[in-house]
Every structure is written in C-alpha cells, then in structure tokens.
N, C-alpha and C positions, 0 to 999 in steps of 0.2 A: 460642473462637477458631476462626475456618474458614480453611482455605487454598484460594488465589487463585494460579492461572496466569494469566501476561500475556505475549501473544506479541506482538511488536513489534518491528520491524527498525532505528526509532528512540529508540539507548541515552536520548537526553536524555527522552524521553516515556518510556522505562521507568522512568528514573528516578525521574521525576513521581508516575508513578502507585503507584510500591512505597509513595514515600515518604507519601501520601499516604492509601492502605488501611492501611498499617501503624501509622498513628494511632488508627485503627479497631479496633487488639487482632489483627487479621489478617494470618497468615505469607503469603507473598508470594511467591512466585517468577517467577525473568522469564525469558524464554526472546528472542533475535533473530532467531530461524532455525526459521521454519513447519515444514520439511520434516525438525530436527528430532526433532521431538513425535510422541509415539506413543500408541496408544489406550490401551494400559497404564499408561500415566503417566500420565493425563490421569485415573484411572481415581479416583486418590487425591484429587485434588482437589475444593472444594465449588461452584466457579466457575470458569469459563473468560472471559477479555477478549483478544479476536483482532483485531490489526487488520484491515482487511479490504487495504489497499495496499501488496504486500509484494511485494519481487523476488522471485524463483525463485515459490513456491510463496505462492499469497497467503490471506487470510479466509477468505474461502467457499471452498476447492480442503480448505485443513483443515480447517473445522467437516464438510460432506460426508464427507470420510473417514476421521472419527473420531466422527459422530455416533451412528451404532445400535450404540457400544459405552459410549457415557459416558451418564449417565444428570441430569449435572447442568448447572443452566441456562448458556449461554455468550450472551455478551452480546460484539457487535461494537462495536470504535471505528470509527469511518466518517466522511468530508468526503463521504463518494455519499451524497444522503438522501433522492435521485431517488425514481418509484416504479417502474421496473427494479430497481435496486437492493436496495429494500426487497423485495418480490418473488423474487427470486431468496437472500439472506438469509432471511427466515421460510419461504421451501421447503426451505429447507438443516437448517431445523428451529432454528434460533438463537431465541432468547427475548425479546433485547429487542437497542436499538442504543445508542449515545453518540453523537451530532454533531458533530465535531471541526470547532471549537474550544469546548472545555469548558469550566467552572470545575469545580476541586476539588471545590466543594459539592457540585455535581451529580452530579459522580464517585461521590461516598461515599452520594451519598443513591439513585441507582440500585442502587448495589454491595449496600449494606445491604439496602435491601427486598428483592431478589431475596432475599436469602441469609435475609432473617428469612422470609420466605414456604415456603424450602424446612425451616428449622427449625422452623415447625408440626408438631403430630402428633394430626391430627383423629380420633378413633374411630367416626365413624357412615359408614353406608351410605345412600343411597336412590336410588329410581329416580324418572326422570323421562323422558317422551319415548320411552319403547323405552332408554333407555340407565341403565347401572347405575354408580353413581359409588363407589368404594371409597377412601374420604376419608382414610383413614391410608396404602394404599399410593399414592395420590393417581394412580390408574388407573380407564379407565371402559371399560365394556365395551358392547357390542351383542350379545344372546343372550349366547355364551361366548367370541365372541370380542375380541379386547382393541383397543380402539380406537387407532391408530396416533397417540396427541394428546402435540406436545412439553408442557414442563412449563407455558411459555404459554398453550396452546391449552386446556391440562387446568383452569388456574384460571380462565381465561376462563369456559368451558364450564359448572364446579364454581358459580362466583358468583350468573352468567344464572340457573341450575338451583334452586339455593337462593333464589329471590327470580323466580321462577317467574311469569309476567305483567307484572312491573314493568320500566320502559322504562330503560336507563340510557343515556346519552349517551358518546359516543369517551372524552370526559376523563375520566367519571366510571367506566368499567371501568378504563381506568388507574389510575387511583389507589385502586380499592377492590382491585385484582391485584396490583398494585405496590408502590403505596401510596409514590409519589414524589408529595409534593406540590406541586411545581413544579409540575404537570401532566402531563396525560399527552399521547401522541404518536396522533393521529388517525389520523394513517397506518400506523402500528405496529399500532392496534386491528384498523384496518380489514384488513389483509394477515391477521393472524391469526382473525378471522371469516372471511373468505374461506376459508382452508384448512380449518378448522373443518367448513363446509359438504359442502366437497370430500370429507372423509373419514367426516363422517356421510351424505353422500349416497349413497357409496359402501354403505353399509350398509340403502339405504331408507328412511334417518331424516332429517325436517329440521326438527327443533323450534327453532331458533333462527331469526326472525323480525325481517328490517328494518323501522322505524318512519321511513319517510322525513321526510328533514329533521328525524327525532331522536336515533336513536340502534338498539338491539338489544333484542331483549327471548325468553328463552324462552317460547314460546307454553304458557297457561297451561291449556287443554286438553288440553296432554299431559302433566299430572303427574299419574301412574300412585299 
C-alpha cells in the first residue's frame, strides 16, 4: 500500500480521484487548499498529485516550495499542456503531468508506474560519461558531487546510461521510465532531456546526445 496526496480545490475531482487510487490498495488523502500543505507533511507521503489551477496559492507556486524538501515523485493534473507550461512544471522539478480531461484508466495506470518505479530497489553502481549512477539510492553524481536530477530526469538519465549507444525514441523512454503503456508524452520527454542537459552541462558533462528526427541516445564513447 503507498500513500497519495491530492491537492485540488475541485471537491468533485477529489473525489474521483480518491475513489479511484483507492481501488488500487492505496490510502489517499485530499487536501483543497494548496497553501495548506507543508513540506513536513508531504514528507510522509509516496506521491504527490497537484493541480496545477488553483485560487490563492496554485500547482507550481506548491510543488516550488515544497520541492528541495520532499523527495517523492509529484505528478501535475493540468488542462495547460502548452510548452510554457510544461517548461515551467518540469523546472519546478515535477515528474510527470495528467491532461485534464482524464480517464480513470489513465489515472491509475500513470499513478501506479510512477509508484512501482520508485518501489524498485536496484543494488549496482556504474559509471558512465564522467557520471556515477548509485542505482539503489537512485542518485548520480559528477566527481563527488551530487547531480541535482529530479527522480524523472534520474531514470531518464539511469535508462539512456544502461543501454549506452542505443537510440530510443520520445515514446519509447516513456514507457521503458514509466512504463504507461498508453504511450508516452513527447513533450514531457523532451522538457526533461533539456534540463537533464542543463544540469549536466553545468558539470562539463554532455554525454546524452540528439539523434534528429529520432530520438536520444547516451553517447556510447563515453561508457567509462
């Protein structure tokens, strides 16, 4: 059983979605009021679902500041699937989104991967690229120090890394990250490669590599 926070200012949509995780074997809690929710609290939980359209205090104003304290994936509901939006969400460090207007299915089948992803418990190390991948605390470092990669960008990064020259396509890191087999979100991929870049570039490392008009691939000369 894992427990799910859901902030949402619309009780009838919280009530959707309790009633609908909690078919899933998972406790539930709803919250209507962003501002609310405290980084302690959030602290307990194995998921976060934020909407992002909220009076006073909305999505992204909470994921930003409660994110360098919580450690577990939060996933926006969103009718914005613009690429500002998206953009400004995956900078916030958020993990994935939902597209409102949903189905259930979809619901439980993003809800669950995320959550069966972070219920792995891998024991190997390796390096790749200048970067060191610690696959049980699911953290990657540059030298000693600790790469700044939400827990998207980390399995992203961890995937590419492992399968080191092989090209995957937008859908197809989706769903080997995910592992929602509706498909995966192109634009979701693409914002998280971009940051990805951003924070290994910052370190003088850019072993992940565009295949235009394919897809990503870690460059396979740099597995150390």
């Amino acid at each position: 059983m894992f427990r799910v926070l859901v902030v949402d200012d619309d009780l009838e949509m919280l009530a959707l979605v309790r009633a609908a995780l909690e078919k899933d074997g998972h406790r539930v809690d709803i919250e209507p009021d962003a501002a609310a929710v405290r980084a302690e609290r959030c602290q307990a939980y194995d998921l976060l679902l934020l909407d992002v359209m909220m009076p006073g205090e909305d999505g992204f104003s909470l994921c930003g500041r409660i994110r360098d304290e919580v450690d577990c994936p939060i996933l926006f509901l969103t009718a914005r699937a613009e690429d500002a939006a998206l953009v400004q969400g995956f900078g916030l460090g958020a993990d994935d989104y939902i597209k409102k207007p949903f189905s259930i299915a979809e619901l439980r089948a993003r809800v669950n991967a995320h959550l069966r992803r972070e219920a792995r418990s891998p024991v190997r190390t390796m390096n790749r690229g200048g970067v060191r991948f610690d696959m049980q605390a699911k953290e990657a470092f540059a030298g000693e120090r600790t790469l700044p990669l939400t827990r998207g960008e980390y399995a992203i990064c961890e995937h590419l890394a492992l399968h080191a020259g092989q090209v995957f396509t937008k859908e197809q890191l989706y769903d080997a990250v995910f592992g929602f087999d509706a498909g995966g979100d192109p634009s979701a991929i693409a914002e998280h490669v971009k940051n990805i870049r951003a924070k290994l570039k910052a370190e003088g490392l850019s072993p992940v590599e565009t295949v235009w008009g394919v897809g990503y691939k870690w460059q396979k000369n740099s597995v150390l």
